[in-house]
C-alpha positions as CSV (number, residue, x, y, z in Angstrom):
1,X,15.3,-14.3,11.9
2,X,17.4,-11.7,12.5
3,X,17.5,-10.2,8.9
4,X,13.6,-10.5,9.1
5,X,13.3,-8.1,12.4
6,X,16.0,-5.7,10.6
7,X,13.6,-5.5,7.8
8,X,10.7,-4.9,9.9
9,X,12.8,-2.2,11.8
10,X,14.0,-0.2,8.7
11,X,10.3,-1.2,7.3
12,X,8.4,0.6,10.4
13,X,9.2,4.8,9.8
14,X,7.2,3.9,6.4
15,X,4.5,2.1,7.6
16,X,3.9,4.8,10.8
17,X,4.0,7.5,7.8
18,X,1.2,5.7,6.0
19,X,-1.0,5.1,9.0
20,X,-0.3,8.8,10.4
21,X,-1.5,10.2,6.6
22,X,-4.6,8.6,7.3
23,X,-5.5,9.1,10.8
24,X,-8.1,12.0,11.1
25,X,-7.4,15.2,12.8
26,X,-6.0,15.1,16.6
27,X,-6.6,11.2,16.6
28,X,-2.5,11.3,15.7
29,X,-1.4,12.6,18.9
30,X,-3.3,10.0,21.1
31,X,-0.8,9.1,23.5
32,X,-0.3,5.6,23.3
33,X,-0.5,5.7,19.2
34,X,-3.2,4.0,17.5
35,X,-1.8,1.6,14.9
36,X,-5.6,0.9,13.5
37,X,-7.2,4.3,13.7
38,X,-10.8,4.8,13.2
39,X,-12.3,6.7,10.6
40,X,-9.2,6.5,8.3
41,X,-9.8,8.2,5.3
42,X,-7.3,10.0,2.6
43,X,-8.6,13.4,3.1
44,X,-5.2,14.4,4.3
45,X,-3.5,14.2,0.5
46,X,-6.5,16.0,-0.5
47,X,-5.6,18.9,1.8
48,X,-1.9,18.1,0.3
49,X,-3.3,19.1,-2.9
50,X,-5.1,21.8,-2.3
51,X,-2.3,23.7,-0.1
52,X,0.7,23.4,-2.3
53,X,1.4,23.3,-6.0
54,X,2.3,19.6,-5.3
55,X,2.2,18.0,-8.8
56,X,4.6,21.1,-10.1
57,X,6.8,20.5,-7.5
58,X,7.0,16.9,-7.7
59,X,7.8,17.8,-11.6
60,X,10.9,19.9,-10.1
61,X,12.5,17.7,-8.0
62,X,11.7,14.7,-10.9
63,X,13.4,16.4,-13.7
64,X,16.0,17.9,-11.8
65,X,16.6,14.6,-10.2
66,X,17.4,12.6,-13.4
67,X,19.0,15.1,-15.1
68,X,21.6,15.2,-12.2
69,X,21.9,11.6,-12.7
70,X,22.6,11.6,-15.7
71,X,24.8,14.2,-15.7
72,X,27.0,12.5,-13.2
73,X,26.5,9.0,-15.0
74,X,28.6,10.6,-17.5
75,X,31.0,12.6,-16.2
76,X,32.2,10.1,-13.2
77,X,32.4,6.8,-15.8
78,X,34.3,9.2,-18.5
79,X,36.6,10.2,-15.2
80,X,36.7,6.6,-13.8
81,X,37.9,5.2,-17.1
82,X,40.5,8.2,-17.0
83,X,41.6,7.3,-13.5
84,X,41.4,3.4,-14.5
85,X,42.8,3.1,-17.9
86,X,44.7,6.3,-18.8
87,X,48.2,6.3,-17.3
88,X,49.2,10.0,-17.3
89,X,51.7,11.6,-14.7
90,X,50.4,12.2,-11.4
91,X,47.6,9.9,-12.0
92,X,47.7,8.8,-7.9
93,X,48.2,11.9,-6.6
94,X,45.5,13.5,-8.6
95,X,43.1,10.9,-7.8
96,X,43.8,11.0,-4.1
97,X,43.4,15.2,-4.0
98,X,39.9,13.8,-5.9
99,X,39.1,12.1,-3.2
100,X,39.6,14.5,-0.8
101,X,36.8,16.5,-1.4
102,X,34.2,13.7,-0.2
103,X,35.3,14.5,3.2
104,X,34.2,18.4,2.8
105,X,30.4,18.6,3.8
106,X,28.1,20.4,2.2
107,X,27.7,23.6,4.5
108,X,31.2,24.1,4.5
109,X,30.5,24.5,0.3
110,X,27.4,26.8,0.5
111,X,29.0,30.3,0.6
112,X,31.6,30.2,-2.4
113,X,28.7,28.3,-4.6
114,X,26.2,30.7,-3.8
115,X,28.7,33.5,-4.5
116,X,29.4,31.5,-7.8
117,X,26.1,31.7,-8.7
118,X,25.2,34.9,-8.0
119,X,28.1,36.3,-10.0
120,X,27.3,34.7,-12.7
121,X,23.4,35.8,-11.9
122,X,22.0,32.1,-11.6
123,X,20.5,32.7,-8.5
124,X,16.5,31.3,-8.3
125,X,17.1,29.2,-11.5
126,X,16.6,25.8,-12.2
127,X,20.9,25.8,-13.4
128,X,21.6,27.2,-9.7
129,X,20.3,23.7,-8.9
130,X,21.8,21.8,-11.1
131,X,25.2,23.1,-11.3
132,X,26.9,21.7,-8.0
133,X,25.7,18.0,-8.8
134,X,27.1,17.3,-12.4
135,X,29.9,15.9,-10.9
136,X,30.8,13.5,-8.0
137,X,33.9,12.6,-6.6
138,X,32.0,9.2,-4.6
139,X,30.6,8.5,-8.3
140,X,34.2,8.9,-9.8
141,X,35.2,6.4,-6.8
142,X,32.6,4.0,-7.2
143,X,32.8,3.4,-10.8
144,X,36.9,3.4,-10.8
145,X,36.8,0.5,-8.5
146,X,33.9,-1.2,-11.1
147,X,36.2,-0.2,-14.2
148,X,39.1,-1.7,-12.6
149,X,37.5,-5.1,-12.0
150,X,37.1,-5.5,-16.0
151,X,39.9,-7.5,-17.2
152,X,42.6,-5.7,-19.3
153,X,42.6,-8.5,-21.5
154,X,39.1,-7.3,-22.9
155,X,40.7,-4.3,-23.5
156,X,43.9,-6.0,-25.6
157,X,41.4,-7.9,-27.8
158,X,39.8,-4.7,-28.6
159,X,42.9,-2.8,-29.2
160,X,43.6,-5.6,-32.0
161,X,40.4,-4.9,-33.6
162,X,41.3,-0.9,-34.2
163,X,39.6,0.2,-31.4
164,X,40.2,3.6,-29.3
165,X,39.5,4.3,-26.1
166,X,36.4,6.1,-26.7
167,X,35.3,2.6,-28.3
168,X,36.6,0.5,-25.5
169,X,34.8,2.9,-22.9
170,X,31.3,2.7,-24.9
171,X,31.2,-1.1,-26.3
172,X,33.7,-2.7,-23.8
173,X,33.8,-1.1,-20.2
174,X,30.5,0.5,-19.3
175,X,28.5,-2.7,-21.0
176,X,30.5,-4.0,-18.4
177,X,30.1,-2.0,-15.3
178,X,26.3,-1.5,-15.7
179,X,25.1,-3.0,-12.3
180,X,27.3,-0.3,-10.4
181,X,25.9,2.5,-13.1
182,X,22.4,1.3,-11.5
183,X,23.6,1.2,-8.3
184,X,25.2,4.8,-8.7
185,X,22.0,6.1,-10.1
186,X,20.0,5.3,-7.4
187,X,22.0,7.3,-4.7
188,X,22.4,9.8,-7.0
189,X,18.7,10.6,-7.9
190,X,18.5,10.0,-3.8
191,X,20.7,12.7,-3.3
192,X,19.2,15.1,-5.5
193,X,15.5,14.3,-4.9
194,X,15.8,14.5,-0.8
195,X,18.5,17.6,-1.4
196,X,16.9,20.4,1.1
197,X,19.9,22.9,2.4
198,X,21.2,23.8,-1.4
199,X,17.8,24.8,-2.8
200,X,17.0,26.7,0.3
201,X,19.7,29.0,0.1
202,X,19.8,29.1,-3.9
203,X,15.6,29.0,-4.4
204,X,13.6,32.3,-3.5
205,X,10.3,31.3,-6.1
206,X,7.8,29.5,-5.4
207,X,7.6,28.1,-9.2
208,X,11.3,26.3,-8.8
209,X,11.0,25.1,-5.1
210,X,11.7,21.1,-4.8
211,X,9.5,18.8,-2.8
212,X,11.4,18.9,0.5
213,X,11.3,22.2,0.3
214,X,7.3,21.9,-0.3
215,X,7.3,19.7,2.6
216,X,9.0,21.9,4.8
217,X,6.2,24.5,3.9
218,X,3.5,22.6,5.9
219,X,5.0,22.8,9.2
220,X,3.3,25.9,10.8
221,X,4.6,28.4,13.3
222,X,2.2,27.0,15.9
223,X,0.4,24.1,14.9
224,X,1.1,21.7,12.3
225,X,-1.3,19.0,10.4
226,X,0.7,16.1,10.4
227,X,-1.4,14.0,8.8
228,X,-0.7,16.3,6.0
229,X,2.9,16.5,6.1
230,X,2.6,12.6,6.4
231,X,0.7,12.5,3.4
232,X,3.7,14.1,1.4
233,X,6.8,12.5,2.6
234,X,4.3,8.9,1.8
235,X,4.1,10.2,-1.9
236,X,7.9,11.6,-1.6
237,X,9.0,7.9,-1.2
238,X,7.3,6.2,-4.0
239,X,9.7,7.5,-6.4
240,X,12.3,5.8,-4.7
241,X,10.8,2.8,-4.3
242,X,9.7,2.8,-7.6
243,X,13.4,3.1,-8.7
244,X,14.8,0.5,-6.5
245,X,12.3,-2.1,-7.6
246,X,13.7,-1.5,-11.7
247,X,17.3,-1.2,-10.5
248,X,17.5,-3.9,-7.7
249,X,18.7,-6.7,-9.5
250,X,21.4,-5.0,-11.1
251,X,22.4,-3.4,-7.3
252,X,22.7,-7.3,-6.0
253,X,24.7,-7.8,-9.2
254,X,27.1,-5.0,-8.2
255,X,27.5,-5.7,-4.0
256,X,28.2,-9.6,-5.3
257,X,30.7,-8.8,-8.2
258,X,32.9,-6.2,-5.2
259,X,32.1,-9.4,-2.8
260,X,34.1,-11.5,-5.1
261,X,37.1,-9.3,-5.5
């Protein structure tokens, strides 16, 4: 029962999004709301469509999105293995200075990366966005604690059968660790895809801005259509849904195996 009316809660911003996008003109603000509005109709993404570059921007944020993920799939297992398997001095200490920089938000971050960027003349290109999320430190976490729950012993046999680390990483370990890969993923192309502060600083053209950027776009000085605006963040979800669905299985797969440790 209780699990059901937590579902409904977290369930409810979506569902107010979707009937907003299709209540016509001032019918949203009625005061109280109007949870079966009349005259629905979807000439709110319409509008969407014809005020913004929408499908280019979606584009944007969908490439940059995945190739952030897997940017950071592969540099935080290759460092997780490090950190796991590799003994090498100051191992622990290295790790824990590592670790330190999840606890540094990402305003504090801003100024020296834009400076980077701009020195290196990367400002208002697609690079200036990528850049800052090849790595992860909370990726490098999360995977370490997966690669350590993979018995050394699988490690041994494979040692007896000529193989190197790089062969143990690729054949043995991230086989392995694939539900919290999935379960990485997920927050990673979450990150990137609702990412709003970084782009707005680093993105000055039209032609490379991101959807929340796009979406911030529709809010007017004075007035703002919000059936509109809910039109976007409604299509702005169904990416992440869409991921969730494929991955889900292997994200129960993951919460159970660090339930059992």
């Amino acid at each position: 029962m209780l699990v059901g009316l937590g579902a409904l809660a977290m369930l409810f911003p979506f569902a107010w999004a979707v009937i907003t996008s299709i209540t016509p003109g001032d019918a949203v603000l009625a005061v109280p709301p109007d949870f079966t509005p009349e005259g629905a109709s979807l000439d709110a993404y319409g509008k969407l469509l014809e005020t913004l570059p929408f499908w280019r921007i979606v584009l944007n944020s969908a490439w940059i999105g995945a190739a952030s993920t897997a940017l950071q799939l592969v540099t935080s297992a290759m460092a997780a293995y490090a950190f796991a398997r590799l003994p090498f001095p100051g191992r622990g200490a290295l790790f824990a200075v590592y670790l330190t920089t999840l606890m540094m938000p990402l305003p504090v971050l801003v100024v020296p990366l834009f400076i980077e960027m701009r020195t290196f003349n990367l400002v208002d290109t697609y690079f200036a966005l990528l850049a800052p999320t090849i790595a992860s430190a909370f990726g490098v976490f999360l995977l370490r604690q997966a690669v350590n729950q993979v018995p050394r012993e699988f490690d041994e046999a494979a040692v007896l059968d000529g193989a190197g680390h790089f062969r143990i990483f690729l054949y043995v370990v991230l086989p392995l660790i694939r539900p919290a890969l999935a379960t990485f993923a997920i927050f990673g192309f979450m990150a990137s895809w609702n990412s709003y502060l970084w782009p707005l600083i680093i993105i000055k053209s039209p032609e490379f801005m991101t959807l929340p950027l796009g979406l911030a776009t529709l809010h007017g000085q004075f007035t703002t259509e919000w059936d509109v605006v809910m039109a976007g963040s409604v299509i702005s979800v169904v990416p992440i849904l869409v991921l969730y669905v494929f991955a889900q299985k292997h994200v129960i797969a993951s919460v159970a195996q660090s339930g059992l440790k």
